[in-house]
C-alpha positions as CSV (number, residue, x, y, z in Angstrom):
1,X,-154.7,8.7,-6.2
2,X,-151.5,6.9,-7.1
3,X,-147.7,7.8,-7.9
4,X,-147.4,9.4,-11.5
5,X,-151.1,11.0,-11.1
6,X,-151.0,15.0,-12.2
7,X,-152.6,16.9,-9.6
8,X,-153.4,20.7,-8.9
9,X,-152.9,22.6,-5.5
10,X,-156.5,23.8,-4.6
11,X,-156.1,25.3,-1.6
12,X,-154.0,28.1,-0.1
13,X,-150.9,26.3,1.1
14,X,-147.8,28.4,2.2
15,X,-144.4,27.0,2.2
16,X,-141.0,28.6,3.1
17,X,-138.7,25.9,0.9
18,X,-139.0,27.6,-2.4
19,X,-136.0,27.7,-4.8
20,X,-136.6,30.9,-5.7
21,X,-138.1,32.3,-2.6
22,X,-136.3,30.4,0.1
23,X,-137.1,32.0,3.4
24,X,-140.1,33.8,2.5
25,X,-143.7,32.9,2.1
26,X,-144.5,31.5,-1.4
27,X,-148.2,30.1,-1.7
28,X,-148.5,26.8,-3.8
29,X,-152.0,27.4,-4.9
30,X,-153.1,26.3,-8.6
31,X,-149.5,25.3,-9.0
32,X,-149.3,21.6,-10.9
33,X,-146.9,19.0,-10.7
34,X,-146.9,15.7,-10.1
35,X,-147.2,12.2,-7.0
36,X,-144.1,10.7,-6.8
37,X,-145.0,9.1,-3.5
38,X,-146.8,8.8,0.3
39,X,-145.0,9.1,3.3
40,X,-147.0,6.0,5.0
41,X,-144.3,3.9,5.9
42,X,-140.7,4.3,7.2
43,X,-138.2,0.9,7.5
44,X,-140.6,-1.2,7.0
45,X,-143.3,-0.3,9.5
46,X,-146.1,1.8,9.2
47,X,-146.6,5.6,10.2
48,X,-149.1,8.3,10.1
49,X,-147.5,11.1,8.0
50,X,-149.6,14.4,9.0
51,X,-148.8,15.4,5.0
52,X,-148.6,11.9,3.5
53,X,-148.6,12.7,-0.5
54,X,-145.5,13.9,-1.9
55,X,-145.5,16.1,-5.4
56,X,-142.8,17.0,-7.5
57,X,-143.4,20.6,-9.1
58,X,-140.3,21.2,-10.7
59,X,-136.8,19.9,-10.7
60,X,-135.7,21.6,-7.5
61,X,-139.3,21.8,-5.6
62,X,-141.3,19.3,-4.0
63,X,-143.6,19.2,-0.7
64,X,-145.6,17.2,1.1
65,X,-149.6,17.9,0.7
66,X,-152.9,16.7,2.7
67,X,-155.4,14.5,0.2
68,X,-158.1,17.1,1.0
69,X,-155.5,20.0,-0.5
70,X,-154.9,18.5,-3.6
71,X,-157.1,17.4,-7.0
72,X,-156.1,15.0,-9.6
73,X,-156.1,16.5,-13.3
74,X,-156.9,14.5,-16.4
């Protein structure tokens, strides 16, 4: 997987930040977008991120996803 990759929520995933839900439970599943980067390294030095890849959905909404919750579309 690598930044610009289209992927596809697969998995149930709940998140409270949604534009147009913000506040209330909003599930992510099926939705696509796209990798616009990892969370594996902050200043310099290396961490481990418990939700490492970072997808942009749409302009306003983006979250941070597991590998295993996530598939690359072609």
């Amino acid at each position: 997987m690598k930044v610009g990759d289209r992927v596809r929520v697969i998995k149930s995933v709940i998140v409270y930040h949604h534009p147009e839900n913000r506040g209330k439970p909003f599930d992510v599943k099926d939705r696509e977008g796209e990798v616009i980067g990892f969370a594996n390294e902050l200043h310099g030095k290396p961490i481990s991120a418990n939700l490492p890849v970072v997808i942009q959905f749409e302009k306003k909404f983006r979250g941070h996803f597991r590998e295993d919750e996530i598939e690359i579309i072609e």
